[in-house]
N, C-alpha and C positions, 0 to 999 in steps of 0.2 A: 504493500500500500504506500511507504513510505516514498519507494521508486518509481510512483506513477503519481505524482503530485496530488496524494491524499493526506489531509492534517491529521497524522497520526502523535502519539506522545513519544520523545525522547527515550527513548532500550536500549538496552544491552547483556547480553546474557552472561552469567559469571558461573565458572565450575571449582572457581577457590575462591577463598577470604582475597589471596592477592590479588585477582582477579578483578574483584568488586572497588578495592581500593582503588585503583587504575581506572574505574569506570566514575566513580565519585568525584578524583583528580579531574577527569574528561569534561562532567559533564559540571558542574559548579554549581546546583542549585537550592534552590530554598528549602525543597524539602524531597523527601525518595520515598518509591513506592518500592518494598522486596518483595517477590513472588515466588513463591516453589512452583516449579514448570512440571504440574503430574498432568496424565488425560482424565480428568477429574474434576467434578463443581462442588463447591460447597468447601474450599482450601482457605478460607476467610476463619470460620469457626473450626477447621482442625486440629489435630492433636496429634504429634509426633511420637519417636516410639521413645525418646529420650525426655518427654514428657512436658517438653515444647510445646507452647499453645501458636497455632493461628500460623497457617502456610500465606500470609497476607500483612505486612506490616508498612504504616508508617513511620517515616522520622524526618524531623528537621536539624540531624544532628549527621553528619557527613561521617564524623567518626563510629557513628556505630551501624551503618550500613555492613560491614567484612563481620563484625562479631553476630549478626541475624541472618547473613549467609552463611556462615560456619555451623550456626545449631541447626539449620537446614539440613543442607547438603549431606548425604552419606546418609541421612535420617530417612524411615520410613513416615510418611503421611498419613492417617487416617482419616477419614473426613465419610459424611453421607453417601454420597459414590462410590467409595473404594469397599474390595474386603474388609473384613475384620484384621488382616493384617495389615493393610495401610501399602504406598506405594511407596519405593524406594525413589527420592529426589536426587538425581545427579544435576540440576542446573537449575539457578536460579537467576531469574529478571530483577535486573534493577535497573527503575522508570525514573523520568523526572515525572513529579509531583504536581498535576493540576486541578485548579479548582473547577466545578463543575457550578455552573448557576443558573441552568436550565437544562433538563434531558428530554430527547424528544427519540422518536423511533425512526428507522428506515433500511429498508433492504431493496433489492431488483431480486425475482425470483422468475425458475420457469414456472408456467403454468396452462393447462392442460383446456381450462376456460377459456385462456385470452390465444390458445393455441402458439405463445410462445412468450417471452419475456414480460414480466409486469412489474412495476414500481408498488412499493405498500410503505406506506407511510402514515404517524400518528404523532399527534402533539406528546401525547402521552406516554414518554418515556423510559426507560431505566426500572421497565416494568417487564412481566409475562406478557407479550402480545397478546396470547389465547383468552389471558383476565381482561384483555381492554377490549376485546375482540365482542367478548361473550354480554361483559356489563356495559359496555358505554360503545357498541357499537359503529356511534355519530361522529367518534372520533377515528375510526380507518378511513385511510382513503385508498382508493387504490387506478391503477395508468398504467393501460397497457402501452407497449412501445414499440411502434412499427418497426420491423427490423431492418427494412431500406433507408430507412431516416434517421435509427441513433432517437437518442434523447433528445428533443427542439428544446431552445431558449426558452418559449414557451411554455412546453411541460415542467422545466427542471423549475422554475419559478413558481408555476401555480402550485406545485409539489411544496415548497420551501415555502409559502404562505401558509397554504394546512397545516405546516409543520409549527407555523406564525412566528418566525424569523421574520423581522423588520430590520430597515435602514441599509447599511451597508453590509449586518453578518445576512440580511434577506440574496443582497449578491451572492455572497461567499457560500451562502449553504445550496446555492445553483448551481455553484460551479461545482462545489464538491459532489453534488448529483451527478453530472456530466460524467466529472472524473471516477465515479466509481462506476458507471455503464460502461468506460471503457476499459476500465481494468476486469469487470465482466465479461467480456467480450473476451479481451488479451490473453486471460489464463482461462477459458472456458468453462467458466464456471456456470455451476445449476444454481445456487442460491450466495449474494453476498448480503449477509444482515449486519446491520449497524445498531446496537442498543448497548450504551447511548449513543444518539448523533444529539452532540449539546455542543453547550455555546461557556466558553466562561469568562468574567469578571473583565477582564479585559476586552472583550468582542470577537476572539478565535472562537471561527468553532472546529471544533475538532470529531475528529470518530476516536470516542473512549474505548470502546469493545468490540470488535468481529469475528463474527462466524464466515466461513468461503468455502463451500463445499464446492468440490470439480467434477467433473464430468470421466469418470471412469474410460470411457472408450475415446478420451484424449489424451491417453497418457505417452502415446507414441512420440506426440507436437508439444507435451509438456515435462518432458524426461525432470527441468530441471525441479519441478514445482512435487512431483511425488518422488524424486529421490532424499527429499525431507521428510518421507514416512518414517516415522519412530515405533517401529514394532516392537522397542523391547519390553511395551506393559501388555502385549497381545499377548490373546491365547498360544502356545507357540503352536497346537495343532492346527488352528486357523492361517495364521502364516506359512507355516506348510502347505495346505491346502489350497490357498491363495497362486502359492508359486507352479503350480501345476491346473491352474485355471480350473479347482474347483471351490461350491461356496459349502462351506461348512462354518458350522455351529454348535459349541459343545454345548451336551445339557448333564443331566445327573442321572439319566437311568442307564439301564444294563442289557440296550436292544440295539445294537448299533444297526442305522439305518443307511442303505446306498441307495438312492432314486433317481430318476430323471424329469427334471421338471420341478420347480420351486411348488406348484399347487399342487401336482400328487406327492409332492413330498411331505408339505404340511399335511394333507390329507392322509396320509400314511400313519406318521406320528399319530392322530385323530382317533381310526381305529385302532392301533398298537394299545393305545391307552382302553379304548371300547372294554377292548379282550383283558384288561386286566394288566397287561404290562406296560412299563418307563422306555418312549424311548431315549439314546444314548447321543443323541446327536439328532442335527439338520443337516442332509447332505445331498444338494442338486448336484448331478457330475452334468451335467448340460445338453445338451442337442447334437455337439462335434464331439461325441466323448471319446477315446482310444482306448482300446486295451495295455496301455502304460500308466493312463487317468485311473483306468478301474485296478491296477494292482496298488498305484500311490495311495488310491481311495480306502482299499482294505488295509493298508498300512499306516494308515492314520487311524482308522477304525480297534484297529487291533493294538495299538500301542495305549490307548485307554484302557487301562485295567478293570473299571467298573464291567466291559462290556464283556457278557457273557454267550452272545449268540447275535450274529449277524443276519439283518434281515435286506433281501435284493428285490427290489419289486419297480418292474421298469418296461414302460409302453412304449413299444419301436414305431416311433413316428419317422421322425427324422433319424434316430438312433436305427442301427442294425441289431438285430436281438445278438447276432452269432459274436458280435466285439463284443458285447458285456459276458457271453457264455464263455470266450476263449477267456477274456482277464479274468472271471470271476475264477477258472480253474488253473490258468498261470498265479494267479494272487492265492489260491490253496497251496499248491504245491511249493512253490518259491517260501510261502512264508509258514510251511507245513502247520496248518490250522489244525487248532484243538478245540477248538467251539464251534457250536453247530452252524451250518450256513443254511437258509432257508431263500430259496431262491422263484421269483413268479416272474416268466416273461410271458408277454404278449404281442405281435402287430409284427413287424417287417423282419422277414426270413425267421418266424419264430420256432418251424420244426425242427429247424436244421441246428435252433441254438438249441434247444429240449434234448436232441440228438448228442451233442457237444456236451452238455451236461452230464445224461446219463452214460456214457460212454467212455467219460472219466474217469472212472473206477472210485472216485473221491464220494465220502457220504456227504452229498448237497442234497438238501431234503427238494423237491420241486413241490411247487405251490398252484393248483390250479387256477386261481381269481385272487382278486383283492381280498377278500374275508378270510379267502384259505392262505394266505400266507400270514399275515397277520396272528391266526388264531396257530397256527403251528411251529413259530416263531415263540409266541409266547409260550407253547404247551414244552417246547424245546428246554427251556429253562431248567424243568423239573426232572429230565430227562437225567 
């Protein structure tokens, strides 16, 4: 934001006391914001594991900015988000200090109504959207934005009187409209929200806080914006998962699930649970899936100890049934499974994968329908 001429606050990230020092020498002012940098809300009221209160402080005192990065850092975080065990902080922000003396809302998001980019914007600031959304209505506003034309003079203004900026920060909160449509645009993003977009004591107005989600299937044009992905407070089976272009999702039961397709997967889970059993996971392998996806997929599956019997239940649409029957019997054999596999295919070249199944010599239970894998997946357990 800072690089595309949007009024962000003075940062800098510190991974030592010395660190911070260096950044207080830098930056000279009245007063500092320290921040523990977890993927985490609620680091304002937490409690470290050293007994630390508050992943969020101020000071107007320069000197003790390196002694509240020091009880940070190396410290794990607890706070409403996090486990019970709290996150471990390796890096902490320190801001310069501003005052806020009006907070107002605004974001550009996609949307499916205005069938592509829309402005939403609220006087009412430094709030839950959905609480102003829900009680007061009269205060959204919202502008869609033809995508041949960019943001007009005209909209960034009427926008910026809703927001009821006057005089000159009413300019300045237009342009900063503009300049966030095309940082929009520039890193492809699906939603940039500002809360707060406020103004302070002086007449800057500034973006205090952003959220900027990106567009997943830009990551080819935006190598440099997601090689800032910080995986190490991931699940690591989700990262895994991830780098083999499948989506997975741990849960806590003991049914590890393989499917195709995000809705029969949920759907899967659904009944799993009907029948009486946990499943152990969320897991679309996709539409292009390989028999190298479906051995990585059991290998993720099977390195969760909870999971006691794997359950395969996958509609060949676009999928060939015979690539999920070869991995699912290269993923037995390779990783010589001791829990039961219960296996239901259906739809494109489905005999020849039934065939490739039973001809395996391996015990994969087959499942005629949805219900029947399901119910014999579960009854496998007790086996």
């Amino acid at each position: 934001m800072d690089q595309n001429g949007i009024n962000v606050q003075k940062f800098r990230m510190a991974g030592s006391a010395e660190e911070a020092k260096g950044i207080t020498r830098e930056f000279k002012c009245d007063e500092y914001v320290v921040k523990a940098q977890i993927l985490a809300g609620g680091r304002g009221k937490g409690v470290f594991d050293n007994g630390f209160k508050g992943g969020v402080h101020l000071t107007k005192d320069a000197s003790k900015v390196a002694g509240l990065v020091e009880s940070m850092l190396g410290h794990k975080l607890k706070t409403k988000q996090t486990g019970p065990d709290g996150v471990m902080v390796s890096k902490v922000m320190v801001a310069k200090a501003l005052d806020i003396s009006r907070e107002t809302y605004f974001a550009i998001l996609m949307d499916r109504g205005y069938a592509g980019p829309v402005m939403v914007g609220s006087p009412a600031g430094g709030m839950d959207i959905e609480e102003v959304a829900d009680k007061t209505p009269e205060l959204i506003f919202k502008e869609g934005i033809d995508i041949t034309k960019g943001v007009t003079d005209e909209q960034a203004t009427t926008m910026a009187k809703n927001l009821q900026f006057e005089g000159a920060r009413l300019t300045e909160a237009a342009e900063q409209i503009k300049a966030l449509y095309k940082l929009f645009l520039k890193v492809d993003a699906t939603q940039v929200e500002i809360n707060p977009f406020g103004e302070t004591p002086q007449g800057e107005v500034v973006c205090f806080d952003a959220k900027i989600n990106f567009d997943d299937n830009a990551e080819y044009r935006q190598k440099e914006i997601f090689a800032l992905n910080d995986t190490t407070e991931s699940d690591p089976r989700e990262v895994k998962a991830a780098s083999h272009n499948l989506n997975y999702i741990g849960m806590e039961g003991n049914i590890g699930c393989l499917v195709n397709g995000a809705g029969l997967a949920m759907a899967t889970m659904d009944i799993v649970k009907l029948h009486g059993g946990e499943p152990a996971n969320f897991l679309d392998c996709g539409g292009g899936v390989t028999e190298e996806q479906v051995f990585h997929a059991f290998k993720i599956l099977t390195s969760d100890p909870q999971v006691k019997a794997i359950l395969v239940n996958v509609f060949g649409g676009i999928v060939d049934c015979r690539t999920i029957a070869n991995g699912v019997v290269n993923a037995a054999n390779d990783l010589d499974l001791k829990i039961p596999v219960v296996c239901r295919l259906e739809g494109n070249n489905v005999t020849e994968a039934r065939e490739i199944l039973s001809n395996s010599g391996l015990a994969i239970t087959a499942a005629a329908d949805f219900e029947d894998v399901a119910s014999k997946a579960v009854a496998s357990l007790s086996l």
